[in-house]
C-alpha positions as CSV (number, residue, x, y, z in Angstrom):
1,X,-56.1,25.4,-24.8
2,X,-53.7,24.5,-22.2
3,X,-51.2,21.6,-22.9
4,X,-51.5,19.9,-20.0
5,X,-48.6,18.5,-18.0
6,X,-47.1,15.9,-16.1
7,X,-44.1,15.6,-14.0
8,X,-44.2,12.0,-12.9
9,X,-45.0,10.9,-9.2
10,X,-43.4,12.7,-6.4
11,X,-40.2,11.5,-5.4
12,X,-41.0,10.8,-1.4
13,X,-38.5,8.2,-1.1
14,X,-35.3,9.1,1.3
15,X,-32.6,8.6,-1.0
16,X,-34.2,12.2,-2.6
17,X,-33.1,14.1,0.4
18,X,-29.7,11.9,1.5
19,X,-26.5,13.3,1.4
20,X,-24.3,12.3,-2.1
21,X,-22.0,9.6,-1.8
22,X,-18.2,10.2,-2.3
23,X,-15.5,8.0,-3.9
24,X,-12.1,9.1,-4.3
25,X,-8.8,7.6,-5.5
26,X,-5.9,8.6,-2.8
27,X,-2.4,7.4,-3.2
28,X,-0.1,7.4,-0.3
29,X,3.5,8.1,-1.9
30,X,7.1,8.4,-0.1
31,X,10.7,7.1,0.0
32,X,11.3,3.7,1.4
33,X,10.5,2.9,4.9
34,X,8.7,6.3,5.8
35,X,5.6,4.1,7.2
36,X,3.8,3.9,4.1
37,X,2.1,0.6,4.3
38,X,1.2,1.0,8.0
39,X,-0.6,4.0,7.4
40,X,-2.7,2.0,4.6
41,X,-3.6,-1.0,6.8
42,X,-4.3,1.4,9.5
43,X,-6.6,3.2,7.5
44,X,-8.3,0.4,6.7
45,X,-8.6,-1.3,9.4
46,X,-7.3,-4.1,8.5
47,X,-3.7,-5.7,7.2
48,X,-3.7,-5.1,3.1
49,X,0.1,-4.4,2.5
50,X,3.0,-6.1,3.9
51,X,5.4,-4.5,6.4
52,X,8.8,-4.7,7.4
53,X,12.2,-2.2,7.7
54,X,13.5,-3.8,4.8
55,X,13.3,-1.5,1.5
56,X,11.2,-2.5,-1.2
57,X,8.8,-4.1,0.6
58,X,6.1,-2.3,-1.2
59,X,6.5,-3.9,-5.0
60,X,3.1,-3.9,-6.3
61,X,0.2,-1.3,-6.3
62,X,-1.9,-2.0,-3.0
63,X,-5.3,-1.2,-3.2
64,X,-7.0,-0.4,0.5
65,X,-11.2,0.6,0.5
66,X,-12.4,2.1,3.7
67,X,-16.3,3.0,3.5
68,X,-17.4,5.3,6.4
69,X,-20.6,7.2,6.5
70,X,-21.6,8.1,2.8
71,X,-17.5,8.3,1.4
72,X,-15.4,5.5,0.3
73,X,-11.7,6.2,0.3
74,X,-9.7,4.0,-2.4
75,X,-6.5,3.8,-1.0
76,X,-3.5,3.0,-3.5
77,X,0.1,2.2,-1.3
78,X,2.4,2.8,-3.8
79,X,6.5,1.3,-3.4
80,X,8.7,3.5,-2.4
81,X,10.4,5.7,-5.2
82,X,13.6,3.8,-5.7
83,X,17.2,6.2,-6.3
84,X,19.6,3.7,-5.1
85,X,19.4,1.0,-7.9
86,X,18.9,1.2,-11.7
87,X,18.3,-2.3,-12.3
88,X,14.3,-3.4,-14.1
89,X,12.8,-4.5,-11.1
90,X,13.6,-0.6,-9.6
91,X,12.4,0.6,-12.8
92,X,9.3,-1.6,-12.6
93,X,8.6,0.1,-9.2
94,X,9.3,3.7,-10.3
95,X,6.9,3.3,-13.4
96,X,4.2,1.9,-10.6
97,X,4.7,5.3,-8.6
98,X,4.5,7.2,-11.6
99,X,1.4,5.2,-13.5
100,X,-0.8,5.8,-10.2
101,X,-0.2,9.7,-9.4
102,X,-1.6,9.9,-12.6
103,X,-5.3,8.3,-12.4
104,X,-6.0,10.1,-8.3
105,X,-8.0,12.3,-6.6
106,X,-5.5,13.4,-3.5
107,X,-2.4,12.4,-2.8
108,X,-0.9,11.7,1.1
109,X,2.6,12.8,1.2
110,X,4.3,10.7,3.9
111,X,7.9,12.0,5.7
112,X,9.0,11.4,8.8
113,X,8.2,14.1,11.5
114,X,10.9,16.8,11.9
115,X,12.5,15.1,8.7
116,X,13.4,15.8,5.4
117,X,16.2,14.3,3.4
118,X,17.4,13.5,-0.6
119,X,15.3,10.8,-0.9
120,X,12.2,12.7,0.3
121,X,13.0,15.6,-1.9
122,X,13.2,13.5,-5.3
123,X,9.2,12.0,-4.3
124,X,7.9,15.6,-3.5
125,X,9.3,16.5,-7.4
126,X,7.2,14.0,-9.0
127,X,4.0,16.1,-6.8
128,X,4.9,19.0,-9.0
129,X,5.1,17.5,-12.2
130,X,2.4,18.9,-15.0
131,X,-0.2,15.6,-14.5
132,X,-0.2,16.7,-10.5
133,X,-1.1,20.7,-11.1
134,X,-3.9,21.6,-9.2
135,X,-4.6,18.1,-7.3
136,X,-4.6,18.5,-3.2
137,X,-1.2,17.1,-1.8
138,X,-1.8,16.7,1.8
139,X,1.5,16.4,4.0
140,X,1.5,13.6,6.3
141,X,4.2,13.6,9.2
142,X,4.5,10.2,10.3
143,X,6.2,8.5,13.9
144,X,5.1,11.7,15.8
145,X,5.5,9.9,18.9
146,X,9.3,10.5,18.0
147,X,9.3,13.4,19.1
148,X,9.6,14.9,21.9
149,X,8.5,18.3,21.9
150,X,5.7,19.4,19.8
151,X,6.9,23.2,19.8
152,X,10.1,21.6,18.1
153,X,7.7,21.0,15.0
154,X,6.6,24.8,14.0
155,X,10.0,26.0,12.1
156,X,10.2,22.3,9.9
157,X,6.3,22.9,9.1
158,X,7.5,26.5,7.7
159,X,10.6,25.3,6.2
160,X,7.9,22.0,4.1
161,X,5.5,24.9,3.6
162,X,8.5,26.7,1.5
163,X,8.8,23.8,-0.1
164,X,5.2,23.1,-1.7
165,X,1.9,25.0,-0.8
166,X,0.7,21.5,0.9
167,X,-3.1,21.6,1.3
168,X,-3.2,20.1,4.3
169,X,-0.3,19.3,7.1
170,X,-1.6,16.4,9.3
171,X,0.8,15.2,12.2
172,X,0.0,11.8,13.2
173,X,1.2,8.0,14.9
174,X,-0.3,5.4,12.2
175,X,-0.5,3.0,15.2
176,X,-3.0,5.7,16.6
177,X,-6.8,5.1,15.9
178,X,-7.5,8.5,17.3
179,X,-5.0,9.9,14.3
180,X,-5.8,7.7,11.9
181,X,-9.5,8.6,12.1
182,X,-8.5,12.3,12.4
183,X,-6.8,12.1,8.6
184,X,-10.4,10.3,7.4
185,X,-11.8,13.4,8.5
186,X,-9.5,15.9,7.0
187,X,-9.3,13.7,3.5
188,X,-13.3,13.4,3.1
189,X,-13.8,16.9,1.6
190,X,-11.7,16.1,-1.3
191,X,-13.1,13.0,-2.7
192,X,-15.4,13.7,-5.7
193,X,-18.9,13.3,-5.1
194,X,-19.8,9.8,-7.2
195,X,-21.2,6.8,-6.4
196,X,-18.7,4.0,-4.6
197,X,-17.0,1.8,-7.0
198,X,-16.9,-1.2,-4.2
199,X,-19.2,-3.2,-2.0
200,X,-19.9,-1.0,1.1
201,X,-17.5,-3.8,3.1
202,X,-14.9,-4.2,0.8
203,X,-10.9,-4.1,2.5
204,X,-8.9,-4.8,-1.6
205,X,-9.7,-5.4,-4.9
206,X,-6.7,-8.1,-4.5
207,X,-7.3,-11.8,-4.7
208,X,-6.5,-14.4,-2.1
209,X,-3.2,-15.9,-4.6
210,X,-2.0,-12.4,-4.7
211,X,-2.4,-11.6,-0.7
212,X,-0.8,-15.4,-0.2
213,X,2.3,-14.4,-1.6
214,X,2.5,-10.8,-0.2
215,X,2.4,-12.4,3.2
216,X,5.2,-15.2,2.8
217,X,7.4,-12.3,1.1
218,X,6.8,-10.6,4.7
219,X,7.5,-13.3,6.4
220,X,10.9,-13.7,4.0
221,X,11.7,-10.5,4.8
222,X,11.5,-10.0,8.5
223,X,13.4,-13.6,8.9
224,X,16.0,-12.8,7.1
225,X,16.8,-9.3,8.2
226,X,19.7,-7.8,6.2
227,X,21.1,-11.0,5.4
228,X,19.1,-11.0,2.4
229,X,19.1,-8.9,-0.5
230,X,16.1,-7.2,-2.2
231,X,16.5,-9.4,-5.3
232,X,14.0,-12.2,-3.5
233,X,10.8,-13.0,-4.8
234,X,7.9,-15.5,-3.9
235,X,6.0,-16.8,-6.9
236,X,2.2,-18.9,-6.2
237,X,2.3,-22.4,-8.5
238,X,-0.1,-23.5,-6.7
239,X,-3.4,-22.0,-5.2
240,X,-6.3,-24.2,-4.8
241,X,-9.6,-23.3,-2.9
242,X,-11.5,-26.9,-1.3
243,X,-14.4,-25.6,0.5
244,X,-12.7,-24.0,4.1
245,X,-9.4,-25.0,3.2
246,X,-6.7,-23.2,0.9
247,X,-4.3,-25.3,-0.5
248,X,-0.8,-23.5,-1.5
249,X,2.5,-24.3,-3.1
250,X,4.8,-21.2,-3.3
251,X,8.0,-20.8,-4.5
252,X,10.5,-18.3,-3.2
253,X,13.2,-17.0,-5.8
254,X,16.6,-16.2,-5.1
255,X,19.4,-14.9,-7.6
256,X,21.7,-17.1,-5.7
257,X,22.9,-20.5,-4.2
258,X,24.4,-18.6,-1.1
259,X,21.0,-17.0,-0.9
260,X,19.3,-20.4,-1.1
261,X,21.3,-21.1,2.0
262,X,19.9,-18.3,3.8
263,X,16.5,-18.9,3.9
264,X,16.3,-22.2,4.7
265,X,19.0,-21.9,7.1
266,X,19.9,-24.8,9.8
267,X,18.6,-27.9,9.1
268,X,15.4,-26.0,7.0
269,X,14.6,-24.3,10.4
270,X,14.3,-20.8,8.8
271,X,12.5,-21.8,6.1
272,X,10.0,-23.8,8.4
273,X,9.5,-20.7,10.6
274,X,8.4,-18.8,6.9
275,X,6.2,-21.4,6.6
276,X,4.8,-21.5,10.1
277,X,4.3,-18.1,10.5
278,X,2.8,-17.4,7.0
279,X,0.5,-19.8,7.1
280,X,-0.8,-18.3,10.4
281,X,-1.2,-15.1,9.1
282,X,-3.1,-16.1,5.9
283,X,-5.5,-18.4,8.0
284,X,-6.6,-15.4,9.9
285,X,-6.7,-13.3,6.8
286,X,-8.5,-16.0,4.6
287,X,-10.8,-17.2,7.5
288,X,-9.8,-20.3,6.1
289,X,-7.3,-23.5,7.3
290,X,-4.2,-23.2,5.1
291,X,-1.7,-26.3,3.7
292,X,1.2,-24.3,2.6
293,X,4.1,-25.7,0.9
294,X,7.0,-23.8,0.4
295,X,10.3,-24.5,-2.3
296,X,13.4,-21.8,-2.2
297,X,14.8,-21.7,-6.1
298,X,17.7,-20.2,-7.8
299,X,16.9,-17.9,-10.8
300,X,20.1,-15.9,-11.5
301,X,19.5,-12.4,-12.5
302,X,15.5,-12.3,-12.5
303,X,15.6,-8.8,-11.2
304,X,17.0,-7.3,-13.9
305,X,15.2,-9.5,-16.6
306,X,12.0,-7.8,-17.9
307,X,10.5,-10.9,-19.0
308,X,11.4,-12.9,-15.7
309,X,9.5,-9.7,-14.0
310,X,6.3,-10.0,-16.3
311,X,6.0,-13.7,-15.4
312,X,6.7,-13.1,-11.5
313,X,3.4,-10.6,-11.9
314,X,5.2,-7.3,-11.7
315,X,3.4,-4.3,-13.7
């Protein structure tokens, strides 16, 4: 007698025959002010991380989701590896680079085209460390519009090559889509075939308190220029959402009185301008009207504090 069998109903539906999604965790790791945020929002399409030439703009670990075709890239901007200071808050950020090579898929080294110095040579060790063996590190030569001559680019590429078998070398402009879209391509293959861990249009897995105060720290930043040292903060008391409208009181930390000085400046005009221009920025981000209200306040030595760093949010 034959056992009979059964193997359920035929599977006719399209998701038999579709291609397998891909998710993949890619950090984006260099020194200070090699581009490293730009590339991230410009992978993303839209602005996740703050920018400016001031170092340390990158504190915190930047999460940027890009879903095109079947693959979601998970981009993680990372701060820049910090050599010049040894005080907690450089620590912090060196634990932060360290905690994320860890956990990904590929990694996107980011120099400068035609480049190479100390400071880039201390981030490509930590890509040859035990945790990194065998994970693609693709080489990422950013501001490629600063150069003149292509051909002048084929004996660096040998002399990086020497340095670390680099799975991939990708020239590029960040500010270029046609680039940008170029590295999507090249980055695809590597991402593990899973299923996506975020909405098809997700941008961050950040909040809307956490972006608020990423975008007045820009804003500090940039208006302040070199006047201003790292050891400025910008902590959210305040973050209420009534229906379209965000209301926000933010307060921006200083180790200083002189420093208080500087950011409100004249008569409060710099610190209106913060104000102003933040605000604009978040109402466009949030899709939202914005009531920002911003306070500049003296915490002497909150950089090097580990608990003052907890309680300003840093990992």
């Amino acid at each position: 007698m034959t056992e009979p069998t059964s193997t359920g109903p035929a599977d006719t539906s399209a998701d038999a025959n579709a291609t397998p999604q891909r998710c993949g965790l890619i950090a984006i790791v260099g020194r200070p002010n090699v581009g490293k945020s730009t590339l991230l929002n410009a992978l993303v399409g839209q602005k996740v991380s703050i920018t400016s030439r001031k170092a340390q703009t990158t504190r915190h670990r930047i999460t940027g989701i890009r879903t095109v075709g079947d693959s979601q890239f998970v981009f993680v901007d990372t701060p820049g590896f910090q050599t010049r200071h040894s005080a907690a808050l450089n620590r912090t950020l060196n634990r932060t680079v360290h905690g994320v090579l860890a956990d990904v898929d590929v990694v996107l080294f980011v120099v400068e085209s035609g480049k190479f110095g100390a400071a880039d040579e201390q981030v490509l060790a930590l890509l040859t460390t035990t945790a990194m063996k065998n994970k693609p590190v693709i080489l990422v030569a950013n501001k490629l519009d600063t150069i003149k001559r292509r051909a002048d680019l084929a004996p660096w590429l040998q002399q990086m090559q020497q340095r670390h078998a680099f799975t991939e070398f990708v020239p590029l402009t960040a500010q270029r889509d046609d680039d940008v879209q170029r590295l999507l391509t090249i980055v695809r293959p590597y991402l593990p075939e899973q299923a996506w861990w975020h909405e098809e249009d997700a941008l961050t897995d950040r909040n809307e308190r956490f972006l608020a105060s990423e975008i007045i720290r820009e804003k500090l930043f940039r208006l302040t220029g070199d006047e201003l040292p790292y050891t400025s903060t910008v902590v959210i008391d305040e973050f209420k959402e009534e229906g379209n409208l965000r209301r926000i009181s933010a307060s921006i930390v200083v180790e200083r009185d002189a420093h208080k000085g500087m950011v409100i400046g004249d008569k409060g005009e710099r610190l209106k301008r913060i104000g102003s221009e933040a605000r604009q920025d978040l109402e466009q981000l949030m899709d939202a009207k914005v009531f920002l209200e911003l306070w500049v306040k003296v915490r002497s030595g909150w950089a090097d504090d580990e608990a003052h760093l907890r309680t300003y949010g840093y990992e």
